[in-house]
Structure formats: C-alpha cells, structure tokens
C-alpha positions in Angstrom: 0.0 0.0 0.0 1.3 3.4 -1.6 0.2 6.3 1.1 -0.3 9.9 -1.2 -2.0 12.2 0.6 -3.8 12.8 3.7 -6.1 14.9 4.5 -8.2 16.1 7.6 -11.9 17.4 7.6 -12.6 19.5 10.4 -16.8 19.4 10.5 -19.8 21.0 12.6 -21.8 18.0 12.9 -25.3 18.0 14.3 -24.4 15.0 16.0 -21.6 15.7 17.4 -19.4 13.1 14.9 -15.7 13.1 15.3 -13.8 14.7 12.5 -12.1 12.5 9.7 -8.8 12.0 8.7 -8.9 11.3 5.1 -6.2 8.9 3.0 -5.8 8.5 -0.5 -3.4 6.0 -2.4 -2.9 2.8 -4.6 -2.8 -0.6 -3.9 -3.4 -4.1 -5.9 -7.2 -4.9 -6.1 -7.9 -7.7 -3.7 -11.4 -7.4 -5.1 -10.3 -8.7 -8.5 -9.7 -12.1 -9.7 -6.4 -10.6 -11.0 -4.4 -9.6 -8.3 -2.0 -7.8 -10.1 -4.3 -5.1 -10.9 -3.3 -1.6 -9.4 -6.4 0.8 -8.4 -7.0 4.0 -6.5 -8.4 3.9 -2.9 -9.7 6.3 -0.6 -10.1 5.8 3.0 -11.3 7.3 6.1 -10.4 7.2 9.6 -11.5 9.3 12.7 -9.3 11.5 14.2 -9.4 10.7 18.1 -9.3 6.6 17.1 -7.2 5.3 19.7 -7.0 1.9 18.7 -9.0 -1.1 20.7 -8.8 -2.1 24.1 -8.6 -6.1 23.3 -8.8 -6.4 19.7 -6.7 -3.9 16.7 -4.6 -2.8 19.8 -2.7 -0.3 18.3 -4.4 -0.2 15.0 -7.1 1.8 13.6 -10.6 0.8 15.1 -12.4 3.4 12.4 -10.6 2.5 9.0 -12.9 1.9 6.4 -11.6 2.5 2.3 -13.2 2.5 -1.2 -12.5 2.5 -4.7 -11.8 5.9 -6.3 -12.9 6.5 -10.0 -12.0 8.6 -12.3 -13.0 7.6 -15.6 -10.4 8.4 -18.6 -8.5 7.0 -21.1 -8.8 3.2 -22.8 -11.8 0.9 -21.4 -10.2 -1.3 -18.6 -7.3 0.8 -18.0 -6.7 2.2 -14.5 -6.5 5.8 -13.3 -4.1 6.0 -10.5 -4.0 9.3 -8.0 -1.2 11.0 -7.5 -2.0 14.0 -5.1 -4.9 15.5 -4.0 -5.7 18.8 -2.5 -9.4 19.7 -0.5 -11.2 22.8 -1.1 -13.0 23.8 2.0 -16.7 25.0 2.2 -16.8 27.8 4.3 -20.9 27.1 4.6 -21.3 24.1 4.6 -18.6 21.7 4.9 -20.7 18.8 3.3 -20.2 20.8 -0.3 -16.3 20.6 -0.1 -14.5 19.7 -2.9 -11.5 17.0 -3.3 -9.4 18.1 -6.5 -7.4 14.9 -7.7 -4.4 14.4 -10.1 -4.3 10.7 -12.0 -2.4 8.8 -14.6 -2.9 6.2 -17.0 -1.3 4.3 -19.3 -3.3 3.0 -22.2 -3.1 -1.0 -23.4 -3.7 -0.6 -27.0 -2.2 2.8 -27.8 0.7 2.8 -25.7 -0.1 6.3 -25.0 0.2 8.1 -21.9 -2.8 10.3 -20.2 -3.3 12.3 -17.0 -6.6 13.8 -15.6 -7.5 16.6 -12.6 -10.8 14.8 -10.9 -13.2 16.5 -8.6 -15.1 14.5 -5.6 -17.9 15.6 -3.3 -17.5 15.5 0.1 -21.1 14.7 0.2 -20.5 12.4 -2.0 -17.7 10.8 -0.8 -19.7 10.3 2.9 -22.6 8.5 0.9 -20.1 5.8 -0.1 -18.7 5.0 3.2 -22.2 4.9 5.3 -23.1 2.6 2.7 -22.5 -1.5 3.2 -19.3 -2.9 3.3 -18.3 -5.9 1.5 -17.6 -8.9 3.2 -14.5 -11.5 2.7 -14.6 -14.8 2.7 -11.5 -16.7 1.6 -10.6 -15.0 -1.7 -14.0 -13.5 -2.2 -15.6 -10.7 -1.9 -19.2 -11.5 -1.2 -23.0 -9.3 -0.9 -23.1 -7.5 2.6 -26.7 -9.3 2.9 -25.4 -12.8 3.4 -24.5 -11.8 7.3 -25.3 -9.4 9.4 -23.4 -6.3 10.3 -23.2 -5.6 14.3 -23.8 -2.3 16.0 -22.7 0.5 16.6 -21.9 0.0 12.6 -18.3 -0.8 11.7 -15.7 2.0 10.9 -18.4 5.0 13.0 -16.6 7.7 14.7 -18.0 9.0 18.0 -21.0 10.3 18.0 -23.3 11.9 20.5 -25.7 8.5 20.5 -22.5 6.1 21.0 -21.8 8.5 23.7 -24.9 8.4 25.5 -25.0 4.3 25.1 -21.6 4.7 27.0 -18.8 4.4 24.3 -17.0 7.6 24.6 -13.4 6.2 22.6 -12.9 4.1 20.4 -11.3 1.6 23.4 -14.8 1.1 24.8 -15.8 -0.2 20.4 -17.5 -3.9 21.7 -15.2 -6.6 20.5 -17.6 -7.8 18.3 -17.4 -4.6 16.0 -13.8 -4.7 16.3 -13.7 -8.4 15.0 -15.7 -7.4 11.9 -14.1 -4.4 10.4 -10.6 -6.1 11.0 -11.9 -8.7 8.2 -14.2 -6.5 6.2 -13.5 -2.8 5.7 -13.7 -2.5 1.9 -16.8 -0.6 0.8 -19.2 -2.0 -1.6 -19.7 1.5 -3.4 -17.3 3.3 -5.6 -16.6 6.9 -5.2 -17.1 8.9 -8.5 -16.4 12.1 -9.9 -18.7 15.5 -10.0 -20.5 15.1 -13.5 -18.6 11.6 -13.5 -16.1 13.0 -15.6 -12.5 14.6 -15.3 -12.5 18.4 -15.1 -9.2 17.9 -17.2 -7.2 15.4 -19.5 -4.4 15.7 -21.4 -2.2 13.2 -22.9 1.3 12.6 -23.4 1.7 14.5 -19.6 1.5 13.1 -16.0 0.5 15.3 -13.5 2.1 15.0 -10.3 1.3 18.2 -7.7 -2.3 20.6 -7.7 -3.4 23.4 -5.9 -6.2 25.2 -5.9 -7.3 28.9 -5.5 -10.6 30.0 -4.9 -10.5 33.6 -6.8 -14.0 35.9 -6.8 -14.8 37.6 -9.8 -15.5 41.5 -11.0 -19.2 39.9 -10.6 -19.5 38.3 -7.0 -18.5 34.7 -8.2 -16.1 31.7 -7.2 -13.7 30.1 -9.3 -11.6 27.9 -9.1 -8.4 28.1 -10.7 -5.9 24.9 -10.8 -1.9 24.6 -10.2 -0.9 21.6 -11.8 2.7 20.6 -11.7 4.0 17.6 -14.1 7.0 15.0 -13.8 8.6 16.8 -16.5 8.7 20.5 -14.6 6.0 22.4 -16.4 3.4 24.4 -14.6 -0.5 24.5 -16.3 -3.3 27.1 -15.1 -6.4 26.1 -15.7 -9.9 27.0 -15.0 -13.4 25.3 -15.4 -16.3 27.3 -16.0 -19.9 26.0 -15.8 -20.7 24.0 -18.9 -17.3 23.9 -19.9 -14.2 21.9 -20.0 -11.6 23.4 -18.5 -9.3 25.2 -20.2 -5.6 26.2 -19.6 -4.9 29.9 -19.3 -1.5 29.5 -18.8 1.6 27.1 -19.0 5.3 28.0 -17.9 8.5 25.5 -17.8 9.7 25.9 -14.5 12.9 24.2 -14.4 15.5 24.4 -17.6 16.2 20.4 -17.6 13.2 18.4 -17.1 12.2 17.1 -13.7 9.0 16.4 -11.5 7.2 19.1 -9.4 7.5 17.5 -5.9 6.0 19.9 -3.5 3.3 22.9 -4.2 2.0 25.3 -1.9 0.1 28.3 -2.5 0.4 31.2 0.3 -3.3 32.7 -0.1 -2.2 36.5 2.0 0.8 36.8 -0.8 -0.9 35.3 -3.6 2.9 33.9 -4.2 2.8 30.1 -5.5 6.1 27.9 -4.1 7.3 25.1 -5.4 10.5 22.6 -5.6 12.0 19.6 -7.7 14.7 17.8 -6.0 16.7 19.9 -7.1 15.4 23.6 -7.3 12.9 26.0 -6.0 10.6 28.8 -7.6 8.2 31.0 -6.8 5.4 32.7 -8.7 2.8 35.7 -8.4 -0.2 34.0 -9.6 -1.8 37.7 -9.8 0.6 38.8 -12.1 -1.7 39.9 -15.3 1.1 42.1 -16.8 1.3 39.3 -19.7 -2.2 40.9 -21.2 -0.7 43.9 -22.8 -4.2 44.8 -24.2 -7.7 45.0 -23.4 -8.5 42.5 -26.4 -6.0 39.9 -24.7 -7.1 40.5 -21.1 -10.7 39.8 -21.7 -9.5 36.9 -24.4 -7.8 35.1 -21.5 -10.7 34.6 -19.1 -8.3 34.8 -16.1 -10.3 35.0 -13.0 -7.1 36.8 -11.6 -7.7 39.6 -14.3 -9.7 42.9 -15.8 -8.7 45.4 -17.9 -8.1 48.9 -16.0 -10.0 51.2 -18.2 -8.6 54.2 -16.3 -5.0 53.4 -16.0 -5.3 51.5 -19.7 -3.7 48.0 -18.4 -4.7 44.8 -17.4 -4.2 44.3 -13.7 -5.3 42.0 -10.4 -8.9 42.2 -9.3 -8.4 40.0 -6.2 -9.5 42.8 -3.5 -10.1 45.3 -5.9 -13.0 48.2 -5.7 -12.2 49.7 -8.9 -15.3 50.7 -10.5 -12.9 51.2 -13.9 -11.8 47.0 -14.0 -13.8 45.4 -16.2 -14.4 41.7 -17.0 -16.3 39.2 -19.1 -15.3 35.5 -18.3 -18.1 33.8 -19.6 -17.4 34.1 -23.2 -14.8 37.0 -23.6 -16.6 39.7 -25.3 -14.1 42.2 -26.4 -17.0 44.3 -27.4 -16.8 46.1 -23.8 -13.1 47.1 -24.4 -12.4 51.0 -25.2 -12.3 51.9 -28.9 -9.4 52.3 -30.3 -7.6 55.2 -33.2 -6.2 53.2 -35.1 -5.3 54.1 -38.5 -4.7 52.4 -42.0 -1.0 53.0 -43.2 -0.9 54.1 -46.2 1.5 52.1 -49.1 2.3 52.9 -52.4 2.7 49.5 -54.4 4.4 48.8 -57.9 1.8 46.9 -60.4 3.0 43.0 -60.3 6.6 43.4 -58.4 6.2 40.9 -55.3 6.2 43.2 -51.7 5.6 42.3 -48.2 3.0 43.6 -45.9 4.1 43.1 -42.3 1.9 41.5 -39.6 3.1 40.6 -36.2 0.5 40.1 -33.3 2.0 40.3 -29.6 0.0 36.9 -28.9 0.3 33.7 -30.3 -3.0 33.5 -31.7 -4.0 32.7 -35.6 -3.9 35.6 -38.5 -6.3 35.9 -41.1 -6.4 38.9 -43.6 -9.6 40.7 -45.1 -9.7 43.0 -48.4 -12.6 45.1 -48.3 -14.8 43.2 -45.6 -13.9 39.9 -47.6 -12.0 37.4 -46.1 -8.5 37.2 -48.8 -6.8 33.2 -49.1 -3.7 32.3 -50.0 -3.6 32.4 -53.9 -1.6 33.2 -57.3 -1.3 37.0 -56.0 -1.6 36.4 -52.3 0.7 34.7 -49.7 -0.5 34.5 -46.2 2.6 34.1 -43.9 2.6 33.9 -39.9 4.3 37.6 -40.0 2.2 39.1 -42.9 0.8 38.9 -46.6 3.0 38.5 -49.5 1.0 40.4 -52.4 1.5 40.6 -56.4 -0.4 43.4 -56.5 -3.0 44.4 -60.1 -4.8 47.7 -59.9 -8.0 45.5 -58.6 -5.8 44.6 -55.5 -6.2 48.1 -54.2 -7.7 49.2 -51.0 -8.4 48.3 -47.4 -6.0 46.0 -46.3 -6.7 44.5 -42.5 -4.5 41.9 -40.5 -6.8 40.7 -37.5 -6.1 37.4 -34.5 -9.2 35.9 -34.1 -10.2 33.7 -31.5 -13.2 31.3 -30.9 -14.8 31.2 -27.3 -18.1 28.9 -27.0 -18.8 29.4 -30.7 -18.6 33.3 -30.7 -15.5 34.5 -33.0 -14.0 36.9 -31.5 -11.7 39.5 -33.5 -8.8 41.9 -33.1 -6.8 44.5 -35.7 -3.7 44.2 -35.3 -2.6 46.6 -38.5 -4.4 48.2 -41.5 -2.9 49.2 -44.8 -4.6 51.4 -47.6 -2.8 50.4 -51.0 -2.3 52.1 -53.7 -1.5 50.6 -56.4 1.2 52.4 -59.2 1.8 51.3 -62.8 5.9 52.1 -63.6 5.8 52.0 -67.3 2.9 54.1 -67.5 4.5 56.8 -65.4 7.7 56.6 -67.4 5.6 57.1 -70.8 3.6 59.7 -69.2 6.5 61.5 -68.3 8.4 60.9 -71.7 4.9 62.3 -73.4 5.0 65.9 -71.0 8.8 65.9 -71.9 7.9 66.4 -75.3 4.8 68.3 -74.9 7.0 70.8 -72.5 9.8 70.8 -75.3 7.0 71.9 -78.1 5.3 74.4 -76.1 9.0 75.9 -75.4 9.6 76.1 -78.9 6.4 77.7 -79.5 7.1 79.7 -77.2 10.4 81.0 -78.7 9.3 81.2 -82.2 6.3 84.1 -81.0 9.3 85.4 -79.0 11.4 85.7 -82.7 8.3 87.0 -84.3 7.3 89.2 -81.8 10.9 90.8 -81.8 10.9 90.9 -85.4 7.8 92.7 -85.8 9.1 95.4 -83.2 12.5 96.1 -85.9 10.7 96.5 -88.8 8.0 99.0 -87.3 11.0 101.1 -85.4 12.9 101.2 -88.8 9.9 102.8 -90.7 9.3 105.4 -87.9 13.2 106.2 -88.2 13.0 107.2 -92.0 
C-alpha cells in the first residue's frame, strides 16, 4: 500500500461526529480475480481513534476504504492518484471539494494520459455509510449474506454512542472490532462530480495541484488549478460551468526536465512555491502584466484579471474596488473594451513586383487577412505568412487592407486588428511614358514659345525702322 495524501476534515456535525482524517493512495485490487491489478483507494479514519482495548490494539478501530474513479482513457485501463488537494466549504462543509491528479497508461495505444478529478465530500460520505463488503477466503461477497453488528463498523463517536456509554474508540465492543478487522472495503465506488475529469491531457502526468478560490469582477467563485508535471512544467487552468476546463496559462519551470514535488500556495501573498529535487521557484499567480491589451485581457478569461480602463492595463482584481476594472469571463466579449484610433497606413505598391505587408501580433493567436470586408486566401497573387501577406499586386488589388487574431470562445469568434494598410497601387511603365509624353509636350510648347518670341521681336524692328525714316 502506496500512502499519497492525507487529509483532515474538520466538521460541525449535528451529531456531534468526530472529525475524519482522510487517506488517498494505490494498492493491488484484492477485489479482483487478478491480483496484479493496481487501483486508486480512498479511506477514512476518525481522528481521536485510539485503537481497541482487546482487539486492533494499536491499530485503527475506524478504517474503512473504497475504490476511487476517475474515468479516462482506454476501457479497462486504470486511473491511479497522485495528489490530492481539498477545497473547503466555508458554509457548509458537506459541499467541499476534493481536486485529484491521475495517470494512466493505455493497453492498446501505448499512449500516456493524465486527468484533474473532482469529488464531493457529500459524496464521498454517501459511499462510506453505505454497506461494506464482506470477505470470505478469496471472495468478496454481498453485505446481505450476514449481518453487520452495531454500533456500525468504521463510526466515529457520536453523541448516540456517547450516551450508550462508548466515549473512545477503546470502549468499540469486540464484536465490532472483530468485523471491520476482516471486512473494511466498501461495496460503493466513489465517482467524480459530472462523473467526468474536469481535465485530460495526454502525453503528460500530473504530479502536484493546488487550488485557489479567486471571486470575480461579478461576485462569483472560481476555481483556478496549479498543476505541476514530472517533467517540470506548470498548467493554469480553470473550469467554468458548462465547460471543459481550459488552460490559461503554461510555464517551464525548471531548464532540464524534472518532476514538481511539493506545491503550496500562500493565499495573503498570492505567491505560489514550489520545488524539484533539485530547485525551488516561486510565482505571483496575480501577475496579469502578460495581457498587454484589453483584447488579450478579456481573451484570456483569467479569474485573476480585468482590464483597467482608467489606468489602460490589465491588472489583479483580487481585492479590488475599482469601479474602472472590467471583465467578461463567460465568453470574452471584447466588445466592452475601449475603442481604439487606429489608423490604416498608407503604401504605395508597384503593379505585379512581389512586396511584403508586415503582420506581427503580440499573442500567439491565428492571422487571417480581409480585403474590403472579404476574407483574402492564399492564392496566385496572395501569400498569407505567420508575420504578414506577401502580395503581387494588379490595380483590382487596391484598398483596405486588414491583419486581425481571431479567437473562438463557445462558438462566438472573437476579433482583433492588429494593423491596416490602404494600397495604392502604381503602374511604372505608365509613369515613365507619361513622363516621356509631357517631356515632349513641354519641349514643343518651349519652342512655340520662342518662335512668337522671334516673331514678336521681329515685328518690333521692322516698325522702329519705318518710324526712323
């Protein structure tokens, strides 16, 4: 048996339960036929178990486990956890949420996958006052076929066990004690919220997750994930309702590959800490400087961020009361950002020589280019390249030229200009004969010019000759 994690529920029980200590880890199937089959448990303990008085002396009086699902990859391969971090309820601590990291390895493709998985606590208390299984030699058999004694295997203190006199777990009757020691395996399987992973990915294994409960612009909770991976890379990633989730963000935290061993998020700093074997980092996970416009800050969906309208940046809204900030994480509308001047360039382009409009968005998101409100593919005349538009231009290829990202968020496509040109388009050899034809226009007219000049000078002799005899 492979201990993971372990994790304690404080609770306000009606009445008056112990709290539970909660384990989760992997361990070969006795349940199965095939014993060499490697699943994820869950168990559960109470916290002031002392042992038994007579019987489990030094043992856990309380422990009870299940199987833990988390449904992903290949039919009949096996998910196995890998750390686990709970998300408390401050209202209700039956509505906390367990936040699970797993790997697989698929049969047929060979191919590796990972998952994040999220469990009830609700849930996951279902499962365990349900019936337990009951061994006999190597099987497993129906909970019906004897009966279970009281109080019920595996219960923590309560306020009725109390009053009937058993105030710790060394006053259990021997009886109880004697059952749970052969039969703590539950006959119910603890599954996922929606019975699906919030996340999969393949060719990754998760190792490490946080998570960080972040409110909104709006009022609202969400919960954004820390997930480190055994080759040193860090993903962000957030679900919202009636979503997958989606990563925001994914850094390399280490410059040779190497698993994330330890996270912890310090919630006052908003500072994430981490460590390989080997090295340490840190990181502000409110850091929105990355969004260098409005367009991008509102693209991303970053619980962490809003675009400043006042002070034109994109900045933290954690404890914010900014009237200015504004977000729109449900489907990025980049209709609410400011207006902006912007300007078509304009270029003066030779008729069929080969030139290069420029194109380089600050993000990493897809270019398309539009002539006139028409969307312009790659063809004879145009070349679409990842840093601008090749053109061959004739004098139809004049006009409004416009390089825009474009980015599609629950079906809507959302758009940004990144740069504008206005071409006009020049023919060479008809501005050379247009200039050879006023060269010889200006050379007649000079000479016309001259002869009146000869004439008129002539004229001017002749009459000051007569008026001298």
């Amino acid at each position: 048996m492979i201990s993971l994690s372990l994790v304690e529920v404080s609770k306000s029980s009606l009445d008056g339960e112990d709290d539970h200590v909660f384990l989760f880890f992997t361990e070969k199937a006795v349940e199965e036929r095939r014993y060499n089959i490697e699943v994820s448990r869950i168990a559960r303990v109470c916290k002031s178990d002392l042992g038994g008085r007579r019987v489990l002396v030094d043992q856990w009086t309380s422990f009870l486990k299940a199987r833990l699902d988390c449904p992903f990859g290949d039919a009949g391969s096996h998910t196995l956890v890998q750390d686990v971090f709970l998300v408390h309820n401050q209202s209700n601590w039956k509505d906390s949420i367990f936040y699970a990291t797993f790997t697989s390895n698929s049969k047929s493709s060979g191919c590796s996958k990972t998952a994040v998985c999220a469990y009830k606590l609700s849930d996951i208390r279902q499962v365990f006052g349900d019936e337990l299984l009951i061994q006999s030699s190597n099987e497993f058999l129906d909970p019906s076929t004897e009966n279970q004694p009281s109080p019920y295997p595996g219960s923590c203190i309560n306020n009725e066990m109390r009053a009937q006199g058993v105030n710790t777990s060394l006053l259990v009757p021997d009886k109880t004690l004697q059952f749970v020691r052969d039969n703590h395996l539950m006959k119910g399987v603890v599954t996922p919220i929606t019975g699906k992973p919030l996340l999969v990915q393949t060719e990754k294994r998760f190792s490490k997750i946080v998570i960080d409960q972040v409110t909104s612009l709006d009022g609202r909770q969400h919960q954004v994930m820390f997930i480190g991976t055994d080759s040193g890379w860090l993903q962000k990633a957030v679900s919202f309702d009636g979503e997958d989730s989606r990563i925001i963000e994914e850094l390399q935290l280490f410059e040779t590959p190497q698993p994330v061993n330890s996270l912890k998020l310090s919630l006052k700093t908003g500072r994430l800490y981490g460590c390989s074997n080997k090295e340490a980092f840190q990181i502000n996970v409110r850091d929105c400087s990355r969004y260098t416009s409005c367009d991008d800050c509102l693209l991303a969906r970053d619980p962490y961020c809003g675009w400043d309208q006042i002070r034109g940046q994109c900045a933290s809204v954690v404890g914010t009361s900014n009237g200015s900030m504004i977000q729109s994480l449900d489907d990025g509308d980049i209709r609410i950002c400011p207006t902006s001047d912007m300007k078509p360039a304009i270029v003066h382009l030779s008729l069929g020589a080969a030139q290069f409009l420029p194109c380089s968005p600050k993000t990493n998101l897809p270019v398309s280019w539009s002539f006139s409100n028409s969307i312009r593919f790659p063809g004879p005349q145009h070349t679409v390249l990842s840093q601008g538009l090749i053109i061959r231009p004739s004098f139809s290829d004049a006009g409004l030229y416009t390089c825009e990202t474009r980015e599609t968020v629950k079906g809507k496509v959302h758009r940004k200009t990144v740069i504008q040109y206005t071409v006009q388009i020049q023919d060479n050899n008809s501005t050379v004969m247009n200039l050879k034809v006023a060269v010889i226009t200006l050379a007649a007219y000079s000479g016309l010019v001259t002869l009146l000049q000869c004439s008129f000078c002539l004229i001017r002799h002749k009459k000051a000759k007569r008026q001298n005899n």
